[in-house]
N, C-alpha and C positions, 0 to 999 in steps of 0.2 A: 504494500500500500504506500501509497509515495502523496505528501498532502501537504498542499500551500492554501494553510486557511486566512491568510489574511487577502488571499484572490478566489477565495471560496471556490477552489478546485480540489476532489481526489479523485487521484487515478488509484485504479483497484485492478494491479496487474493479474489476479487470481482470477477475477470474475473477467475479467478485459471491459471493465465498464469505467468511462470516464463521468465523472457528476459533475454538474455545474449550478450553485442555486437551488439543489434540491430534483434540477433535471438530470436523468440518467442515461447517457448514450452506450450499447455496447461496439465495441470496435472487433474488425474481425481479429485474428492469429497475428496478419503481418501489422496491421495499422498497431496492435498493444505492440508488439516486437520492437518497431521502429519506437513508440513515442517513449516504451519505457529504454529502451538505450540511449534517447536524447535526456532523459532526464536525469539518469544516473550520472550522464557524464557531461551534464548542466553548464555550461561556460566553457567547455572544451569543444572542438573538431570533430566528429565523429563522421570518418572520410569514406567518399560514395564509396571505394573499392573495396571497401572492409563489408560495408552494409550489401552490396549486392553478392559478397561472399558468400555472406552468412546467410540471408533467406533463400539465395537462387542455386548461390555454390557454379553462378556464372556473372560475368560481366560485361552481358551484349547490351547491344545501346536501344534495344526493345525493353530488357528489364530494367534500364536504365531510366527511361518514359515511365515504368509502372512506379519505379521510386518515386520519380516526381510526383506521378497522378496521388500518393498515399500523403507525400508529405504535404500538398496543395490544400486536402482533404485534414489534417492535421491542425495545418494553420487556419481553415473556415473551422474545424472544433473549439479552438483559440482563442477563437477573432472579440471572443466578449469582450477581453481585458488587454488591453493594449501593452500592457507591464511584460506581455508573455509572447516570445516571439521566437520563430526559427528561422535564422539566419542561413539564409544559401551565400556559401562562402565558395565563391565560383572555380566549378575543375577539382574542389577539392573535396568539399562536404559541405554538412549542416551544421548549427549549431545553436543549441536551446539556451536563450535569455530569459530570467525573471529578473526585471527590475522592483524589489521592494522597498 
């Protein structure tokens, strides 16, 4: 369980349900995969060739599109609180901000 109450977010890697306000989205396998590696490693790089490793175990430029499509999908789950952001750090990776 990973929880920023002062932006009244918890992600609930277990269930793969993210809450926001009391509202409950669940996220499939790869969208929880991806958001909880951005938040574990919260203000660090978390670089595309690692991440398409690790779900696809390739790194063509088709599952390269699906990462975007999830992380796009990640930032509108987001979008409430502007304090929370995922930085596309271009050719390299992502990288998960909370400004509190």
């Amino acid at each position: 369980m990973i929880s920023y109450p002062e932006l009244k977010y918890t992600f609930n890697t277990t269930t793969q349900r993210l809450i926001h306000q009391g509202a409950s989205v669940e996220l499939s396998y790869l969208e929880n995969e991806r958001l909880k590696r951005l938040c574990i490693n919260q203000d660090k790089v978390v670089e595309i060739g690692n991440i398409l490793k690790e779900l696809w175990h390739d790194n063509s430029s088709y599952n390269r599109n699906s990462l975007d499509i999830f992380i796009h999908k990640l930032r509108k789950l987001l979008s409430d609180d502007k304090r929370i952001r995922i930085l596309n750090m271009k050719d390299v990776g992502y990288k998960l901000t909370v400004n509190i």
